[in-house]
C-alpha positions in Angstrom: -0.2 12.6 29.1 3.6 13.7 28.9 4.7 14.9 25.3 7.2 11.6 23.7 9.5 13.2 21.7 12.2 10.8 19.6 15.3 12.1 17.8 17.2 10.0 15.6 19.1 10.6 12.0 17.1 9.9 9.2 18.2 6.1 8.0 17.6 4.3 4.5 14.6 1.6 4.5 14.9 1.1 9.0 14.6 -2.0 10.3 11.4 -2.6 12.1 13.2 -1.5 15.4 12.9 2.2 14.1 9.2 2.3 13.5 9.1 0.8 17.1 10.4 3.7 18.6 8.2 6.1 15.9 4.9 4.5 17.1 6.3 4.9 21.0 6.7 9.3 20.5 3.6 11.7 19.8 6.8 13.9 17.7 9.4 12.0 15.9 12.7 14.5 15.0 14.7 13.7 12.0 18.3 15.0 13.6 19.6 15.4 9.6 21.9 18.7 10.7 24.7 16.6 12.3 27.8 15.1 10.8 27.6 12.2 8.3 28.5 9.0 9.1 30.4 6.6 6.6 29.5 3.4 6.4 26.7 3.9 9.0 22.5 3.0 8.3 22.0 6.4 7.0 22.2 5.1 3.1 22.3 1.8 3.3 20.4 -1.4 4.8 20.3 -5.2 4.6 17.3 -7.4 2.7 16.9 -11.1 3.6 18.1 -13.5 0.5 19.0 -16.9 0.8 22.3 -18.1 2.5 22.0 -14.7 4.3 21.5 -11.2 3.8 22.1 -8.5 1.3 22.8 -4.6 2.0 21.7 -2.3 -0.5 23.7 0.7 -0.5 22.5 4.2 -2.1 25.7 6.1 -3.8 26.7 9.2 -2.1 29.9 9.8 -2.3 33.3 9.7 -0.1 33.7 13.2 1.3 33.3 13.2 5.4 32.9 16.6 6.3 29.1 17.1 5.3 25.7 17.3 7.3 23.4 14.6 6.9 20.7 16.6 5.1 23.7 17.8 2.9 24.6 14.3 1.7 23.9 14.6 -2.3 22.9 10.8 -3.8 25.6 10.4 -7.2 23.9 10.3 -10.3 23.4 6.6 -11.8 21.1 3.5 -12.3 21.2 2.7 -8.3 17.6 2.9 -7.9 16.7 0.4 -10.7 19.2 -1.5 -9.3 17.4 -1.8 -5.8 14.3 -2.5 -7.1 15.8 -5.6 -8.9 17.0 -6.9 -5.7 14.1 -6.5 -4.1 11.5 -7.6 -6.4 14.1 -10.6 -7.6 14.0 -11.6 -3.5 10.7 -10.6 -2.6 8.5 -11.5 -5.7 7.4 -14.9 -3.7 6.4 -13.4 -0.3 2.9 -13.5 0.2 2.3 -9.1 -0.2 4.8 -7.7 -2.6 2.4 -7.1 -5.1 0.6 -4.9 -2.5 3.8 -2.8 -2.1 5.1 -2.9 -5.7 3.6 -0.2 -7.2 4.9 1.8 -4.3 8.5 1.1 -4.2 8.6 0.6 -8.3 7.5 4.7 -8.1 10.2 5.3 -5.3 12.9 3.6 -7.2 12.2 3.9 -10.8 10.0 6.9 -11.5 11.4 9.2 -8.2 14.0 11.6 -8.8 16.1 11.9 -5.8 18.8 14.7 -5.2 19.3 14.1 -1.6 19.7 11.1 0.8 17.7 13.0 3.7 14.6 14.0 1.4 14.3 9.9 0.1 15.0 9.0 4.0 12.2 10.9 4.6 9.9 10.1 2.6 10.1 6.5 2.6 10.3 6.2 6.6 7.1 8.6 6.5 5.1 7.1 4.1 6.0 3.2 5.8 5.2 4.9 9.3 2.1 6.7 7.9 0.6 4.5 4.8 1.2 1.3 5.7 1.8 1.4 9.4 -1.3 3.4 10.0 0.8 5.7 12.7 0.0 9.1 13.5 2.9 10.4 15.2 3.9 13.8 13.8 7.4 14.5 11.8 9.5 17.1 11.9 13.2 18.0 11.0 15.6 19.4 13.8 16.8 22.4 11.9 13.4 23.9 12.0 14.2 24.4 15.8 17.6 25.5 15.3 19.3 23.8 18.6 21.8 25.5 20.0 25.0 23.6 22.0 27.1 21.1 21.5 26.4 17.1 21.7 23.9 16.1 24.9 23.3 20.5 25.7 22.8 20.7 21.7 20.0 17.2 22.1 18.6 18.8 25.3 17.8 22.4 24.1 16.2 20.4 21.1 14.1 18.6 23.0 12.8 21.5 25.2 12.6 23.3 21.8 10.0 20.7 21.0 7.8 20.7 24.2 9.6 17.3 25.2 8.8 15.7 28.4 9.9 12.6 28.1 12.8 11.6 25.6 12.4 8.3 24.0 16.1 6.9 23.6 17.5 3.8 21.4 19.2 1.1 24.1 23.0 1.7 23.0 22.5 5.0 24.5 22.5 3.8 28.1 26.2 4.0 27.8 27.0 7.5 27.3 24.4 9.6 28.5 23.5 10.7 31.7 20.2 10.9 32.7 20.9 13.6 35.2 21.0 16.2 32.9 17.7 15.3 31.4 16.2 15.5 34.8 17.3 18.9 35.7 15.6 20.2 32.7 12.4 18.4 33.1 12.9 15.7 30.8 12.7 11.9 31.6 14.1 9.1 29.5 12.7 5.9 28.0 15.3 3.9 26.7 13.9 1.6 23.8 13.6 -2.5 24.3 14.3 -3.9 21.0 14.4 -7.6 22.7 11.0 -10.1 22.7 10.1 -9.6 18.9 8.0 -12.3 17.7 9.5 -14.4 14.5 7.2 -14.2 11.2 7.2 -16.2 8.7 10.2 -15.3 6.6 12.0 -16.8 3.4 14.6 -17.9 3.6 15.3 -20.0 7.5 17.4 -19.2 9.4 15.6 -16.1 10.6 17.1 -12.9 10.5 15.7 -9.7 12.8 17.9 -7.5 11.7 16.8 -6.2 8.3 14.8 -3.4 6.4 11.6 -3.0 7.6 10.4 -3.9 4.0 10.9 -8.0 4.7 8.3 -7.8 7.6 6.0 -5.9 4.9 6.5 -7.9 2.2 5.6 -11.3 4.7 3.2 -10.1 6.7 1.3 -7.1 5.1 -1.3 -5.9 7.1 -0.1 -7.7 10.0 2.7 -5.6 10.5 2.1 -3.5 13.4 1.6 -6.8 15.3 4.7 -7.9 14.9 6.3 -4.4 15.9 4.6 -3.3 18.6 1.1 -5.3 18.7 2.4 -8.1 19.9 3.4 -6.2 23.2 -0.2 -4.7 23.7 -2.0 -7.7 23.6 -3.5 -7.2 20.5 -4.3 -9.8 17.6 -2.9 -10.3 13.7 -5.7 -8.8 11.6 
């Protein structure tokens, strides 16, 4: 079997789309040592409410020239804050209470310093706890890549034993597979079309939102609607 090796930035509570490609890669890279992106998914992410949708946005700041994993989180009641929304939009859905004690530690008893390290650990213990995936996690700095751009992204991924690169779709535009190839690498560029609809408050539906709306309406059955439903296999 060829070695699956993903590498995206670390985001704030994913949409389901990003545990897709997680469950898809035997080693998933958080690529935290590049530039910061304002107003991007790395600190903030949409819940489902009614009339719409709601972004819930963690405080970091206005300065541009940082690294992700150097992206401090401001000091302030932000995380009791989230957990209000959440629980105040959620508390109906069929499994928040299986969740609650999870997130209510994340958000009111957690101390976080930086936006990488509560990335991290809520994608990893979603992917890992709840998920039930066994795909390994690592950070890119560990591996030091050397290069700029697509030579910095390929020496990472050889760095990592990667034979085949698994790609979000809106990267078919800019990179070119060629380069892969010559060093032994082949691309899969992610699908996100097809998913299934769950049940979900609040019609009409709405895809694209945290990761924590398919948990808190489907619980277990999670995975199904990510990925199972692909493999033939059946809601638990």
């Amino acid at each position: 079997m060829k070695k699956k090796v993903a590498i995206i930035q670390s985001n704030y509570i994913p949409w389901k789309g990003y545990f897709d490609i997680i469950n898809d890669c035997d080693t998933f890279v958080f690529y935290d040592d590049v530039q910061f992106t304002k107003n991007d998914w790395r600190n903030r992410n949409k819940i489902k409410i009614e009339g719409g949708t709601h972004w819930l946005s963690v405080p970091v700041g206005t300065e541009l020239n940082r690294l992700i994993k150097e992206v401090k989180i401001q000091p302030g009641p932000w995380g009791r804050k989230h957990f209000k929304s959440i629980e105040q939009f959620y508390l109906k859905t069929p499994y928040f209470k299986m969740y609650r004690d999870f997130f209510a530690d994340v958000y009111m008893d957690k101390k976080w310093e930086y936006l990488s390290e509560l990335n991290h650990y809520i994608i990893k213990s979603i992917a890992k706890d709840f998920l039930k995936v066994e795909t390994e996690f690592v950070c890119s700095d560990t591996y030091n890549p050397e290069g700029k751009r697509l030579e910095r992204l390929i020496d990472l991924l050889k760095k990592c034993g990667a034979e085949e690169y698994v790609s979000g779709p809106s990267a078919q535009s800019y990179i070119d597979e060629n380069e892969f190839l010559k060093n032994g690498i082949e691309i899969k560029f992610k699908d996100y079309t097809g998913y299934p609809e769950y049940p979900q408050l609040h019609p009409p539906f709405e895809h694209s939102v945290s990761v924590l709306d398919l948990l808190f309406n489907t619980g277990p059955d999670a995975p199904y609607y990510i990925w199972g439903w692909r493999e033939g296999s059946t809601k638990q």
